[in-house]
C-alpha positions as MATLAB code, in Angstrom:
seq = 'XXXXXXXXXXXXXXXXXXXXXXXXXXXXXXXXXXXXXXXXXXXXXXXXXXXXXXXXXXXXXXXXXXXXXXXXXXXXXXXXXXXXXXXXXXXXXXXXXXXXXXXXXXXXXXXXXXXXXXXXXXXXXXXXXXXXXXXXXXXXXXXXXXXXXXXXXXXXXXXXXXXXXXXXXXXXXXXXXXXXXXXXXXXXXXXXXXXXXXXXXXXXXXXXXXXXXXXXXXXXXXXXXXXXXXXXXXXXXXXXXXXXXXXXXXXXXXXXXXXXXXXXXXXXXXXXXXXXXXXXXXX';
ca = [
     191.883   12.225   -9.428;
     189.417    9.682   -7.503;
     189.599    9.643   -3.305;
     188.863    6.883   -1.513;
     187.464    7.638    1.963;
     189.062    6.119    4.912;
     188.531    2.523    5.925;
     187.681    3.317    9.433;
     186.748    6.731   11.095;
     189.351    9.556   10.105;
     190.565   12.152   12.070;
     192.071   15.142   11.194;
     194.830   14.487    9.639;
     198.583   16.322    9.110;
     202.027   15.397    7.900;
     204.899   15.426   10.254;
     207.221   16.848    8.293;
     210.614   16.271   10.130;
     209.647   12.200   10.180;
     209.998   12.296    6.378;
     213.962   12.552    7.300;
     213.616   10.086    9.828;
     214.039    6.201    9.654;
     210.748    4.484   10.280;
     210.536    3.983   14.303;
     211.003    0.320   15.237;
     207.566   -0.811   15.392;
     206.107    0.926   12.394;
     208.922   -0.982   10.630;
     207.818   -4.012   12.246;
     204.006   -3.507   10.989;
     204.839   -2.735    7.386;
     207.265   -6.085    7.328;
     204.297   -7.880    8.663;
     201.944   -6.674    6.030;
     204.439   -7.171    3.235;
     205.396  -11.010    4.653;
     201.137  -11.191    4.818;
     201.248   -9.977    1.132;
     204.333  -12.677   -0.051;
     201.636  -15.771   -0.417;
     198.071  -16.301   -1.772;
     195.821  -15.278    1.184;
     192.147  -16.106    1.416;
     190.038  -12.952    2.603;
     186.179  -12.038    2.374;
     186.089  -15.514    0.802;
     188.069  -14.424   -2.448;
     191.969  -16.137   -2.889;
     194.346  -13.097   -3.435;
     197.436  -13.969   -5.272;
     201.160  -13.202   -4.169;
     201.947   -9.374   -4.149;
     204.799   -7.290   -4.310;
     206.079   -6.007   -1.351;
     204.923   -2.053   -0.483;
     207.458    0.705   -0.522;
     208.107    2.453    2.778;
     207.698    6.126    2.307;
     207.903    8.734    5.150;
     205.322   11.113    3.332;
     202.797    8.715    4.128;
     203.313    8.867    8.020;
     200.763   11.114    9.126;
     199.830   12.492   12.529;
     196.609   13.850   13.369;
     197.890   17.116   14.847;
     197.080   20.027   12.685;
     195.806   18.972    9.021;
     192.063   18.909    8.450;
     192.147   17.208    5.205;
     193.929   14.034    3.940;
     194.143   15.289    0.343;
     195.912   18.469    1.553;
     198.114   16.625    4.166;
     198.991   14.456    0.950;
     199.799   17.892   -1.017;
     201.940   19.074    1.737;
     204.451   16.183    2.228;
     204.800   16.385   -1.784;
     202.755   12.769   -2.772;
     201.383   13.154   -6.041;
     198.575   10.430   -5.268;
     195.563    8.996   -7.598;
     194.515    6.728   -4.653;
     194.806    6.109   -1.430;
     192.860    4.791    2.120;
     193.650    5.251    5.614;
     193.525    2.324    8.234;
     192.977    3.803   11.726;
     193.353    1.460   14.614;
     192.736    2.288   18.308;
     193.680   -0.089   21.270;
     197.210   -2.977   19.924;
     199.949   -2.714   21.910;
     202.272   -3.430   19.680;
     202.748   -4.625   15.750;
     202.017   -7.934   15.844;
     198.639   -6.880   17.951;
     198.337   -4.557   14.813;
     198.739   -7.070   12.544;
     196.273   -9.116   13.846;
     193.928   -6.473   13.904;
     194.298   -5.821    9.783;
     194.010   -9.243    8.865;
     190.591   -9.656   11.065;
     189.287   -6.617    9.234;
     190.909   -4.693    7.007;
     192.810   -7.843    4.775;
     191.105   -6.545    1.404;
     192.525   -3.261    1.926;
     196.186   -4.637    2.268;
     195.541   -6.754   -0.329;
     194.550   -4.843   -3.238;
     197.193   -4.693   -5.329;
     196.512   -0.810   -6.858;
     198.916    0.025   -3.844;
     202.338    0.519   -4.374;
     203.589    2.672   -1.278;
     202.526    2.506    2.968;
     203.470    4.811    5.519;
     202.869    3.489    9.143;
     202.214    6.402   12.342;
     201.871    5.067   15.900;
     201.475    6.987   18.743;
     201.077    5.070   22.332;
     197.989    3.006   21.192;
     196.697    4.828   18.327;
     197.822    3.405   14.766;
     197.725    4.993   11.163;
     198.819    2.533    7.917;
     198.259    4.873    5.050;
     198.358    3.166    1.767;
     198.447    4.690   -1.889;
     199.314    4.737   -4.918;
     200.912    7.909   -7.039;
     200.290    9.509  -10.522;
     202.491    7.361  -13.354;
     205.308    9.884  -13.391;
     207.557    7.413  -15.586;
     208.570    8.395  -19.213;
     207.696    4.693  -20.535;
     208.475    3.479  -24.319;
     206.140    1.390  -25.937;
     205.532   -1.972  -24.743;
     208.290   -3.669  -26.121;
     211.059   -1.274  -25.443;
     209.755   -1.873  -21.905;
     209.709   -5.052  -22.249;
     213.337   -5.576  -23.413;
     214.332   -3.281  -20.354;
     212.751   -5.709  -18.055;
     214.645   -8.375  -19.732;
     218.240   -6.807  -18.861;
     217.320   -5.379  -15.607;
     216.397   -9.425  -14.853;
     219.121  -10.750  -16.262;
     221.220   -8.186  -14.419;
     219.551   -9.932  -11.101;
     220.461  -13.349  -12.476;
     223.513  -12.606  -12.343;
     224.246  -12.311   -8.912;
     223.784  -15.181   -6.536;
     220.520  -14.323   -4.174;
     218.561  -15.402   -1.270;
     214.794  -15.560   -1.974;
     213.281  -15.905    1.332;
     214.341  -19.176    2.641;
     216.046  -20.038   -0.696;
     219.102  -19.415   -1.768;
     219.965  -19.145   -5.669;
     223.773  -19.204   -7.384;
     224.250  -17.158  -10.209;
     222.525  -18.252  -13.538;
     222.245  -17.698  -17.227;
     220.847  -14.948  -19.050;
     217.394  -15.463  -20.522;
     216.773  -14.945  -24.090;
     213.899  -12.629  -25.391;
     211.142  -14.723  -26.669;
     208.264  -12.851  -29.332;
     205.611  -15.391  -29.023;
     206.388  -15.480  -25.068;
     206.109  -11.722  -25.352;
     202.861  -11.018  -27.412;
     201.008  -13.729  -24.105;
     202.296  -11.499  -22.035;
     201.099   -8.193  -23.280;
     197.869   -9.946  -23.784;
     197.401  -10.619  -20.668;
     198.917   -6.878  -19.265;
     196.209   -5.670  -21.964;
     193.408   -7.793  -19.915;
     194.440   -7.107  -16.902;
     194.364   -2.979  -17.407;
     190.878   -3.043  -19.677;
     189.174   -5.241  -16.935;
     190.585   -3.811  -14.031;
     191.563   -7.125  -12.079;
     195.243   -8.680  -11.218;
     195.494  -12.503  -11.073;
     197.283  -15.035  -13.128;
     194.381  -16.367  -13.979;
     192.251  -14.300  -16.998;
     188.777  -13.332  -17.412;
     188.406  -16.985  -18.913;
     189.894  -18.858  -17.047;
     193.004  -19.180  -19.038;
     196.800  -20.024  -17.381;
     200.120  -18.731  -18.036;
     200.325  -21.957  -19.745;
     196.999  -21.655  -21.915;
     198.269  -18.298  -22.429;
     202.023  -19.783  -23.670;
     200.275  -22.507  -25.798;
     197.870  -20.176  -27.518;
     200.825  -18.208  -28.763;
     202.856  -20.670  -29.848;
     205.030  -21.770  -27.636;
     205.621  -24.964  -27.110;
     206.910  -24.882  -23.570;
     208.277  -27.807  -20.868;
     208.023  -25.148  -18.364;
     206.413  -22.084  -17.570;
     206.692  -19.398  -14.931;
     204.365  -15.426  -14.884;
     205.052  -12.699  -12.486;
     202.935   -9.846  -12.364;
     203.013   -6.324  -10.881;
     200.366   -3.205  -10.773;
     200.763    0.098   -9.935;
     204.195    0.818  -10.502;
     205.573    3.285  -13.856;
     209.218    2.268  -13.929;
     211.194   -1.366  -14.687;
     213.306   -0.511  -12.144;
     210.431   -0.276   -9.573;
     208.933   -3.420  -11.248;
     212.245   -5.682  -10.532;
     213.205   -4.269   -7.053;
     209.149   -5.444   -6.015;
     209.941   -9.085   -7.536;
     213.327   -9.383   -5.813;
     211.931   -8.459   -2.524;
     209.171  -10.721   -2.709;
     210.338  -14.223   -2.287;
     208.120  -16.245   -4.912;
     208.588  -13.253   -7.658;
     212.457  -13.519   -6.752;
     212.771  -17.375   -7.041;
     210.664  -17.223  -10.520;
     213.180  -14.895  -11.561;
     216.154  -16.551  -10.523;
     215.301  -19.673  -11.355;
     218.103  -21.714  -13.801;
     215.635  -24.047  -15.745;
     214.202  -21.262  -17.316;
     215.714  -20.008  -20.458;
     213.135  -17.479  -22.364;
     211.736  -14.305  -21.453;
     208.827  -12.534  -23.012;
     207.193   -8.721  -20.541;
     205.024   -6.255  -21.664;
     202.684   -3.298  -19.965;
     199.605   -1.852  -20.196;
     197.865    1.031  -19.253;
     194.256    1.967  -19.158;
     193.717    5.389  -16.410;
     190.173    3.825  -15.512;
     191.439    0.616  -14.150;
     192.441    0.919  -10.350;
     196.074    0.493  -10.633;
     196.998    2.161  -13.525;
     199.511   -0.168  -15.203;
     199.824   -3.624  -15.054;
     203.305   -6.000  -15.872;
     203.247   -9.154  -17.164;
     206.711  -11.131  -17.444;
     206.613  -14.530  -18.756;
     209.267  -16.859  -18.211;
     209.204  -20.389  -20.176;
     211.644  -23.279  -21.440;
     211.203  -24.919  -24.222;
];
């Protein structure tokens, strides 16, 4: 189990345990929207382009006071958060969430932009803010890569068949896709890349596009579309991030494509664990 010590000073830490059967207070909600709408499109920080993410998962074990707890890692045992990772943004002095917002993106954008986090928990107390972010041991009972792979393909099509709102676009119902092997083999190629040299972009170690990627298989494609997760050890978990996530949903909703080809990959030494590839393609 690795730690990763706090981005700014931490206090002693404990877990409120009766927030955990709480909803999230009104302006801790507000904060982790912000982040997630900050995560939704490429954002330039420390002079490095991160891509589109996946929204994080709001989870009450993560929304620690400083009241009794002397140690994160036990404050993480007690609320029951099996974690491999995790950091702690402490703020002192915004008002309110957009102030804290502002705040993160000044100085703290790399750490909610690293896409090895899957969950956030948000505390705020008068002027005092805590964003806890982390990620949890796989705990999914996952097939091999194709049986994954085909379960990513219904659980999609399941989505396509529903009409859906994407952000600012709305989407009618649409076809099924069709499972694709040479659409399939780029995309656990690229999972495979992504785990054994620990980085998450659409763009490979050389430089290579989804396209490239599509071409070098074999697939002679008119038009191609990738989404890509980390961190997450179900489908299910995997779909419900691209839905809420506007350009993930409108890649997966969208009617021109026909195709589908998804694989994982897992290597423990690589930040996040897992990584999803899902190509979509016409042809």
């Amino acid at each position: 189990m690795r730690f990763i010590p706090s981005a700014m000073r931490l206090a002693a830490l404990s877990l409120s345990l009766s927030f955990a059967t709480q909803a999230l207070a009104a302006e801790e909600k507000q904060l982790i929207d912000s982040i997630n709408a900050y995560r939704s499109q490429p954002q330039r920080c420390a002079d490095q382009v991160a891509p589109e993410l996946p929204p994080l998962a709001g989870d009450p074990r993560l929304a620690l006071s400083d009241a009794s707890a002397r140690n994160l890692q036990q404050a993480m045992a007690t609320a029951g958060y099996p974690m491999v990772n995790v950091q702690v943004i402490t703020l002192s002095g915004p008002r309110d969430a957009p102030s804290a917002m502002k705040a993160i993106q000044e100085s703290f954008c790399h750490v909610v932009l690293d896409p090895q986090f899957v969950d956030i928990g948000v505390r705020h107390e008068d002027r005092d803010w805590r964003i806890v972010l982390a990620r949890p041991l796989l705990t999914g009972r996952l097939g091999d890569w194709q049986a994954e792979g085909q379960k990513l393909l219904t659980q999609l099509n399941n989505a396509r068949s529903q009409p859906r709102q994407c952000g600012s676009q709305s989407f009618a119902a649409t076809t099924p896709l069709a499972w694709n092997a040479s659409l399939a083999t780029a995309a656990e190629a690229h999972s495979r890349s992504m785990a054994n040299n620990n980085f998450f972009d659409h763009k490979d170690r050389d430089g290579r596009t989804p396209g490239d990627r599509a071409e070098l298989s074999g697939y002679n494609a008119q038009q191609i579309g990738e989404n890509i997760a980390a961190g997450q050890d179900t489908t299910g978990k995997v779909v419900d991030g691209w839905i809420s996530s506007p350009g993930h949903c409108a890649n997966l909703m969208n009617p021109q494509y026909k195709e589908l080809g998804a694989a994982y990959a897992v290597d423990p030494k690589s930040d996040a664990g897992i990584y999803w590839t899902a190509m979509f393609g016409t042809q």
